[in-house]
Each structure stands twice: as C-alpha cells, then as structure tokens.
C-alpha positions in Angstrom: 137.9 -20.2 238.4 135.7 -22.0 236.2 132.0 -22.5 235.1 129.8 -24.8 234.7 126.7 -24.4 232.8 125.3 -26.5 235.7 126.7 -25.9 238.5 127.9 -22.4 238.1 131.1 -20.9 239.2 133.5 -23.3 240.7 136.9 -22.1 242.5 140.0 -24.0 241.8 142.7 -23.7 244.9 146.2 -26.0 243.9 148.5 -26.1 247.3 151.3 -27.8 248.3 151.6 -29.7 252.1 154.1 -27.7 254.1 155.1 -28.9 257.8 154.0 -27.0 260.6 157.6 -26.2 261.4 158.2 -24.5 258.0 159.1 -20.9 257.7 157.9 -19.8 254.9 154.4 -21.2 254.9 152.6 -20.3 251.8 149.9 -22.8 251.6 149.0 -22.6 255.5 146.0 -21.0 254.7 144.8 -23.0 252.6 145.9 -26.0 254.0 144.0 -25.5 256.6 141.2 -24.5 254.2 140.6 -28.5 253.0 142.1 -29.5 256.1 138.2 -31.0 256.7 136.9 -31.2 253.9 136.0 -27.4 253.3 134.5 -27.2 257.2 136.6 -24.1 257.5 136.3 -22.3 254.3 135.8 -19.0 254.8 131.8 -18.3 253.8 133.0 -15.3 251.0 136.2 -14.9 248.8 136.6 -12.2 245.9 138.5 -14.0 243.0 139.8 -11.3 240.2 141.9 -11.8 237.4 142.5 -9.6 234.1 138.5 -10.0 233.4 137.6 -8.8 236.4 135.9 -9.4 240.2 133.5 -11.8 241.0 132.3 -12.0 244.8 132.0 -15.6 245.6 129.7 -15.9 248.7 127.8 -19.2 250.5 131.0 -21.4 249.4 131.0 -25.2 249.9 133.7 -27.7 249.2 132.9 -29.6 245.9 136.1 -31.8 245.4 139.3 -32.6 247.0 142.3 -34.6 245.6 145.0 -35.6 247.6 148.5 -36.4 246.2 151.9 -34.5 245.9 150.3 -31.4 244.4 146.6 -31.1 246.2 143.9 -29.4 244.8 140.8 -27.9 246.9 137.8 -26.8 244.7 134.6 -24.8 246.4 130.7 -23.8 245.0 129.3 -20.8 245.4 125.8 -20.2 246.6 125.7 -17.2 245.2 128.3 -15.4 242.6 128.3 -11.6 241.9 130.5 -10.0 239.2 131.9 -7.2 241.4 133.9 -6.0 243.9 132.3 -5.4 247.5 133.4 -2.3 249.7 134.4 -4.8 252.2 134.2 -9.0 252.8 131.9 -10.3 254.9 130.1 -13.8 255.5 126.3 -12.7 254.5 125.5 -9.6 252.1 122.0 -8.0 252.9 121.5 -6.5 250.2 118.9 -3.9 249.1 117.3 -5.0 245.6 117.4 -7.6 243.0 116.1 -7.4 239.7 115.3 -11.0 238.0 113.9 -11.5 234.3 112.0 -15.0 233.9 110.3 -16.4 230.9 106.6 -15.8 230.7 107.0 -12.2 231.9 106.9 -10.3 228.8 103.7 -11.7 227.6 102.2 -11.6 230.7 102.6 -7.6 231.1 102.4 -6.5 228.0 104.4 -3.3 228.6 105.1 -1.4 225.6 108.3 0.7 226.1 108.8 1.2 222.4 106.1 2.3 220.2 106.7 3.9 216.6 104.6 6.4 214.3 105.0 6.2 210.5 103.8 9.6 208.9 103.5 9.4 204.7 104.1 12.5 202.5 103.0 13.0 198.9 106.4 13.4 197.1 106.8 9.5 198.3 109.2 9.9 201.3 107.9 9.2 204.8 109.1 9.7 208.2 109.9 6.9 211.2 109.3 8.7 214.8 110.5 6.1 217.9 109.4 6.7 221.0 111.3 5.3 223.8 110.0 4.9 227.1 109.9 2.7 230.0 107.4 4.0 232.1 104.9 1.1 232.9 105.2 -0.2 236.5 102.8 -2.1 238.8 103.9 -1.9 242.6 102.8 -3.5 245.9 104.0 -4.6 249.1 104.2 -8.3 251.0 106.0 -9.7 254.1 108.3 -6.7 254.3 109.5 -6.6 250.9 108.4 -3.6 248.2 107.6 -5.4 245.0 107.5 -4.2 241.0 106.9 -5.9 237.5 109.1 -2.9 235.7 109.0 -2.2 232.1 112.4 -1.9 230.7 114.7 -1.0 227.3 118.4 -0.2 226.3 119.0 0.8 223.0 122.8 2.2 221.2 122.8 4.6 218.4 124.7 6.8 216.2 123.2 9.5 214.6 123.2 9.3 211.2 124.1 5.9 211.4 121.5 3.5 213.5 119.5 2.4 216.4 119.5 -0.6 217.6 117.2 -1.9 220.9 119.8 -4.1 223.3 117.4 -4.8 225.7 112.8 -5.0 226.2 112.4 -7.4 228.8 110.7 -6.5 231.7 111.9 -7.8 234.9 110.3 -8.3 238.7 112.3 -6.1 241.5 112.1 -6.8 244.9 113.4 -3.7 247.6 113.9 -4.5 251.5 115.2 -1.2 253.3 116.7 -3.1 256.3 118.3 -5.4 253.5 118.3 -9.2 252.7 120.4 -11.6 251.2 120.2 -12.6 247.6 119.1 -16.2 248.3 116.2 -14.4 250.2 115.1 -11.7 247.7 115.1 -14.6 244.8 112.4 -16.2 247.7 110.1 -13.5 248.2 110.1 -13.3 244.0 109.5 -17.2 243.5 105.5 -16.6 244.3 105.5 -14.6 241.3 107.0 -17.1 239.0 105.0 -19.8 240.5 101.5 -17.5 239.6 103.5 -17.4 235.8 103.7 -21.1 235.2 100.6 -21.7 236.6 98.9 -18.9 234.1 101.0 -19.9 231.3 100.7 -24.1 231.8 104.2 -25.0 230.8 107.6 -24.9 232.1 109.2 -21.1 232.3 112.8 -20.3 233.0 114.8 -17.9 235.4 117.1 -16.2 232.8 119.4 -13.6 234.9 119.6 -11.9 238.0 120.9 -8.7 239.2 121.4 -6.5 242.4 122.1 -3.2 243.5 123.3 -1.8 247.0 125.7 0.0 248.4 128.2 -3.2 249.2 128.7 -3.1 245.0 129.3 0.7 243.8 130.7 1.5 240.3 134.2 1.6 241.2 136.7 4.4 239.0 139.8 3.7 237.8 141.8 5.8 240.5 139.6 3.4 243.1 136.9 5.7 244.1 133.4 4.3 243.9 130.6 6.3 242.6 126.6 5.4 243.4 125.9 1.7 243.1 124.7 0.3 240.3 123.0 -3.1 239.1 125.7 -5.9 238.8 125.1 -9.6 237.4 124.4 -12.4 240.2 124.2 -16.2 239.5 122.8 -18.4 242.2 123.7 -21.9 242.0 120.1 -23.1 242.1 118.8 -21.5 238.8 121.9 -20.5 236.9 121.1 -23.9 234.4 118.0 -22.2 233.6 119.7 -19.5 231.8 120.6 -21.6 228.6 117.3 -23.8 228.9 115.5 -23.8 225.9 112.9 -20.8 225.2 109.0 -21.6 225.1 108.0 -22.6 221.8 104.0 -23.4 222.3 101.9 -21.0 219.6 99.4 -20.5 222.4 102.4 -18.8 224.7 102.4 -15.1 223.7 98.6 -15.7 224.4 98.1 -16.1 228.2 94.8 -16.9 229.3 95.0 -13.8 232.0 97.0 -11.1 232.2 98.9 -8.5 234.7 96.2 -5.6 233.3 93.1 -8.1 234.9 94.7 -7.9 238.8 95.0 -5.3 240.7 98.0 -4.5 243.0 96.2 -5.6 246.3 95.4 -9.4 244.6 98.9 -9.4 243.8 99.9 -8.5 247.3 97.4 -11.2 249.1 98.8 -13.4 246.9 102.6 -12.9 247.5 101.9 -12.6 251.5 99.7 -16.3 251.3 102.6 -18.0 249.4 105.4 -16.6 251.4 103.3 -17.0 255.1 100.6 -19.8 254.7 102.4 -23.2 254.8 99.2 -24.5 253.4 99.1 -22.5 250.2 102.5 -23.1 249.3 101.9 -26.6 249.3 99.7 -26.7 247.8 100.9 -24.3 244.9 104.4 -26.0 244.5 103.5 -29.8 243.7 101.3 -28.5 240.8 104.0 -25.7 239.6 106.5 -28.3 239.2 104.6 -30.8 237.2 103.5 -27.9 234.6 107.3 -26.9 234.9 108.4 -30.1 233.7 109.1 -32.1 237.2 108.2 -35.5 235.6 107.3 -36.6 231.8 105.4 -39.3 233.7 101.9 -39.9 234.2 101.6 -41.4 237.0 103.8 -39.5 239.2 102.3 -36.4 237.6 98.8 -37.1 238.4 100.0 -38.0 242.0 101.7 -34.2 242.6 98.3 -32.5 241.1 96.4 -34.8 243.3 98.9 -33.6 246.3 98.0 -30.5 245.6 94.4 -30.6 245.1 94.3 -32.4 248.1 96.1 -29.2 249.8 93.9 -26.8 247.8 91.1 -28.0 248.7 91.7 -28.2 252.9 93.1 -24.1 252.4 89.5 -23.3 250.7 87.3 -24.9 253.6 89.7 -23.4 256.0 88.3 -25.0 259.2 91.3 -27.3 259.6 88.9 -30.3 259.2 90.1 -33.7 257.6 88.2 -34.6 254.8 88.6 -37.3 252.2 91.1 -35.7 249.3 87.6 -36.5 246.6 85.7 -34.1 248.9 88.6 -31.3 248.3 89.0 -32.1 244.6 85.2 -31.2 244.4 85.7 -28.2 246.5 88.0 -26.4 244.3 85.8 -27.6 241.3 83.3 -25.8 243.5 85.0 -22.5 243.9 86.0 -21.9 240.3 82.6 -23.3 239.5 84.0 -25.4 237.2 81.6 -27.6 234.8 82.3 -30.6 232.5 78.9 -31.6 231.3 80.3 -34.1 228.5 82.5 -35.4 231.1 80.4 -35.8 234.4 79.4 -34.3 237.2 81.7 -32.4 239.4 81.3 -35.2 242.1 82.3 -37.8 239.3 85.3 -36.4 238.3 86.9 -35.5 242.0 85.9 -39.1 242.4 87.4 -40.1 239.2 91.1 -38.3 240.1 90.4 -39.7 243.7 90.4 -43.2 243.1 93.2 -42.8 240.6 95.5 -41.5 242.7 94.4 -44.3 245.4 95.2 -46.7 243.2 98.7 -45.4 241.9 99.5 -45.1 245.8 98.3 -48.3 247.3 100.0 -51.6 245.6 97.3 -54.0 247.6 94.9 -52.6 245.2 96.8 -54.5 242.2 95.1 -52.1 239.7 96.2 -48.5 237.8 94.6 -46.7 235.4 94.7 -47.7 231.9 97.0 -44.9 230.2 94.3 -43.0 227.7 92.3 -42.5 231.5 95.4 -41.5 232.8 96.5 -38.7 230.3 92.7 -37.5 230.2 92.6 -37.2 233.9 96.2 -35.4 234.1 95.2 -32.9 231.9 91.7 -32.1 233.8 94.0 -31.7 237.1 96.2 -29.5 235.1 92.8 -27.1 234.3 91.6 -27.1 237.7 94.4 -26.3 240.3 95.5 -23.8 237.0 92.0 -22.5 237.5 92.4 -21.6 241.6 94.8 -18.7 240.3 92.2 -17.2 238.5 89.7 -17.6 241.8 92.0 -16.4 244.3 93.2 -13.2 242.5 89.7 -12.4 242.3 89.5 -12.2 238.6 86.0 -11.8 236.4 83.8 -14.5 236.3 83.9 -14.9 233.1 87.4 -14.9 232.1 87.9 -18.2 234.8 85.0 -19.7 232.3 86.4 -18.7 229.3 89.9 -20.4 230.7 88.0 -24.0 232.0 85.7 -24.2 229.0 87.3 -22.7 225.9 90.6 -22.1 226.2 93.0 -24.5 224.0 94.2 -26.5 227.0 90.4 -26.6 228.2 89.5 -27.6 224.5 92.7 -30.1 224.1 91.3 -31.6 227.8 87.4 -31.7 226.4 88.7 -33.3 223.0 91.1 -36.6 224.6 87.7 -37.9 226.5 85.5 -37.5 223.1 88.0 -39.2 220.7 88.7 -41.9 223.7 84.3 -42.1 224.3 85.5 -41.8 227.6 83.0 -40.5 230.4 82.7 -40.6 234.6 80.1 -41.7 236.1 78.8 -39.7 239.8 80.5 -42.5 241.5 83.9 -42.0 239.6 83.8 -45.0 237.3 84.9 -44.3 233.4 82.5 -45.9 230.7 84.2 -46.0 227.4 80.8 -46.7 225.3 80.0 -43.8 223.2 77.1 -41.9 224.6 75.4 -39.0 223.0 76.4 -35.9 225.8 80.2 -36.9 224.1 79.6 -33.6 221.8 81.2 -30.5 223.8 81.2 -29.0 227.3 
C-alpha cells in the first residue's frame, strides 16, 4: 500500500495469469479482480502489515498493467486505520469527529487557562487548569450535532507538561448509523458557514470515527469499548498538508459561535442539507472565497450565480425575476448601504450587467479590470453578509461587518483610489466626485 498526498491510500495487487485448468490457482482471485477493469472488486479489503490495519472501503480500480507480471492498483473512498469486527461492503457508522481550519477562532473555547500567584521572597507559583468542557449542541436532518472543545497533554511530574492537542473539532452522531462519506455531508454546512464568516479559503485537516465496527483490540484479540480511529476520505485528504491561513485579520472573525444560538445553527444546517435552493446558492460563493478560481471573471460569475439563487430563496414565491432584482434583494435584507458607491439599485445593476456581459459574447464588451476587482470584492461582502441575516444575528454587528470591517473598508477603499462610482442605472463614472470620501 501506498500514499499519495493527493490521492490518498492506493493498494498495490502484483499477480500472475494462471490457466483455468491449473491446480494450484493462487492468483484466481485476483485475476478475476482486474478481470474488467476493477468491475468486480470487492467494495472493502483490510490490508495490514507490521505497521498495522487499515480498512480500505469504497475501492475503485485506479491502474492496470498488463504484461508477464500484471499489476492491479485500487482507491479507496474512504481509508480507516483499524481493524473492523467483521468486512462488509458499507460501514454505518455512529460518529465522526472532523477538525477544519477556521474552527478555533471561531469558538473561542478555552480548555486551558493558567493562574500566576507572586510571593514576597521572589518565587511564584504556575496553577494550569485543564479542562474541556465547552460544548454547543443541536440537532438537523436526523443527525445530533457538536462544536466540542478539546485538549491532550503528557507529563511527568517533576519533569514537564506539554499540551499535544487544543483544537476543537465538529462531531456529528446518527443512532441508526451512517456511512463516513455521509456524516462528512451533514458537517460540510458547517464549514461552508466558516468560509463564508472567515472570507478566505479554510482546510479540512483530519477526520476520525468511533463505533462499534472499530473497538480497541488487546493483544490476546479481545476488543474492549470502541474508541476514535483516524479516517482519510479521498476527497479532502490533500487538504491536510495545504498551507495554514496566514491573513492578520483571521484570528479576528467578524462573528462568532458565542453570537448564535443553537436553534440558528440548527435552521441553518436543516436549509443546507434539505433546500436545494439554499445550497445553491451557498456553494458557488463558498468556493470562490475557498479559492475555486484566482480569476476575475469567472469569480464574479459564481457570486453572481449565487446571488442570483440568494436572492429567489429570500422572495420565496417561486417567481422569476431578473438576477439585478435578486442582487438588490439581498442588498435589501441585510440592509446593506454604499452611499460613496451608489444606490442599492445601482450596484445590483452594476454586478448585473457585468455578469451579462462576461456571459454573452454578442455583447463584444467586458468590464475593464479595476471595475471588475471592485465589483468582485462588493459580491464577496454581500452574499458573506446573508450569513449574518439568516442566523438572525444583531443588527448591528451585520453593519459593523458591510461597513467597517477590513474587507468592507479594503471594498470602500478600491472605488475611492480608482474615482470609481455607479450610477442608479448601473453605469460606472470614473470622474472624481465629492460623495468619494467614506460610506
């Protein structure tokens, strides 16, 4: 077995061609494995060595190489580092913990706090208190959901003490059971709200599970109470090396797990996962601030796309209207004002026409690139700003966000050094104008 940072785990089977006559078939198996290309794989195998078990489930063919001395090679779906109880073709499984980028600074969940007390002949004294505690819980489309504080230390006394681990992670239950693949989609509405609070790409970086399938096997083959054991799924495992966030705004979120309540959480989760609408319109947008496309113009399309979508789930009377009219409407909603810019009207026209003229090549026209990268950024602020009205958070933090935040200020500072405004009917001027001071 090897891995690729990629790709994941990959299975190497070598095997030789034996007639159908021979006696002592020892490739038949596998033989008839490849025979079609993988078709007959079997869905799970369990591949151990003197480093352990790993539970390869969901396999596909990847390569085949004919020749004297054949070799078939398979992917995994899904790879768990343990041993099941027994092999089957799907593994419902109880929970999975994930950790993701974004999440720390998000909670804020302080599991280790310290107390320094001073004493007049010089010395003082260090008092560590650890303890994960902190837990916010709700429930959605069947599944019991968590964002967990967490921590793992080692120490010798007398010697040291070291924290391992402080990251906290989301954990999704199901007590009829559900494969991994689907427990990693009832948490991706979470890390969709975290990229869309945070405004730039976040990462997946581990996964684990725990049910009864995968105990903590002894040495003399007993198996005690199950325990959480490492999963890689093919689809996120090259997350896990991507590069950490670096912005100096990112351990400063504009809103935070403390400012929702459970039940926004909840509505939230249950709209992503059962409103084909809402997704849609959430998943164009998520990509672009997750990095989909350096790009401008197939940036601004997405945001537009999902504008477009935003817009039609907030009227909610299954109406078609034009996609300005639903650009305005979610400008609408999180009452969202640009004075130094334009008018609400002016800019959904603005990003409207853009769009239109990106999409349709008889138009012969596209946005000069300083318009462009002005208008990318105030699509970023606006469907970024829908989290903060549909989770029902204050008023004022959603103005705060549109209005002063850095990206709001960044946004408000590209159209004054550019003299860029929009007119109500969508046009820019560039001549300088004396509203160019501030929103």
């Amino acid at each position: 077995m090897t891995f690729d940072a990629a790709q994941g785990a990959e299975i190497h089977i070598a095997y030789l061609r034996e007639p159908p006559d021979s006696p002592n078939a020892q490739f038949a198996r596998a033989n008839a494995w490849f025979r079609r290309f993988g078709e007959d794989l079997p869905k799970t195998l369990v591949f151990m060595d003197d480093s352990g078990v790993v539970t390869l489930n969901g396999l596909r063919a990847s390569h085949l190489s004919q020749g004297g001395y054949p070799l078939g090679r398979a992917r995994a779906s899904v790879a768990i580092f343990e041993r099941p109880r027994e092999l089957r073709d799907e593994y419902l499984v109880h929970e999975l913990a994930s950790t993701i980028d974004g999440l720390e600074e998000f909670t804020r969940f302080e599991p280790i706090t310290h107390d320094v007390e001073y004493f007049p002949d010089g010395h003082h004294r260090t008092t560590v208190v650890v303890e994960s505690v902190d837990s916010v819980e709700w429930a959605a489309n069947g599944y019991a959901y968590a964002i967990k504080s967490n921590v793992s230390w080692a120490a010798q006394n007398g010697r040291y003490f070291r924290v391992v681990d402080s990251e906290p992670f989301i954990l999704t239950k199901s007590e009829a059971g559900a494969s991994p693949l689907d427990h990693l989609a009832a948490q991706w509405p979470i890390r969709s709200l975290l990229i869309l609070i945070h405004g730039q790409p976040l990462a997946w970086r581990s996964h684990r599970l725990r049910d009864e399938q995968f105990p903590l096997w002894m040495m003399d083959g007993s198996a005690r109470d199950p325990h959480f054991v490492e999963v890689q799924f093919q689809g996120t495992v090259a997350q896990h090396a991507a590069a950490r966030p670096s912005s100096p705004h990112f351990s400063h979120p504009p809103l935070r797990l403390g400012e929702i309540s459970p039940s926004a959480l909840a509505d939230w989760v249950a709209l992503y996962n059962g409103n084909d609408v809402f997704e849609q319109a959430v998943q164009p947008a998520v990509e672009v601030l997750n990095g989909a496309s350096r790009f401008l113009e197939p940036q601004l399309m997405m945001l537009a796309i999902s504008l477009d979508r935003f817009g039609y789930f907030l009227y909610g009377d299954r109406r078609q209207r034009r996609i300005a009219t639903h650009i305005e409407k979610c400008m609408d909603e999180a009452e969202i004002d640009w004075p130094s810019i334009g008018s609400r009207r002016g800019v959904a026209l603005a990003i409207a026409n853009a769009n239109n003229d990106l999409k349709h090549p008889d138009r012969e026209t596209s946005p000069p690139s300083r318009q462009l990268t002005a208008l990318v950024e105030l699509c970023k602020l606006i469907v970024r700003a829908q989290a903060f009205t549909l989770l029902g958070v204050d008023a004022e933090k959603r103005a705060r966000f549109v209005s002063r935040s850095n990206d709001a200020l960044n946004a408000l500072q590209m159209f004054r050094d550019a003299r860029l405004t929009i007119g109500d009917d969508g046009a820019f001027s560039e001549e300088p104008s004396e509203n160019v001071r501030g929103a």
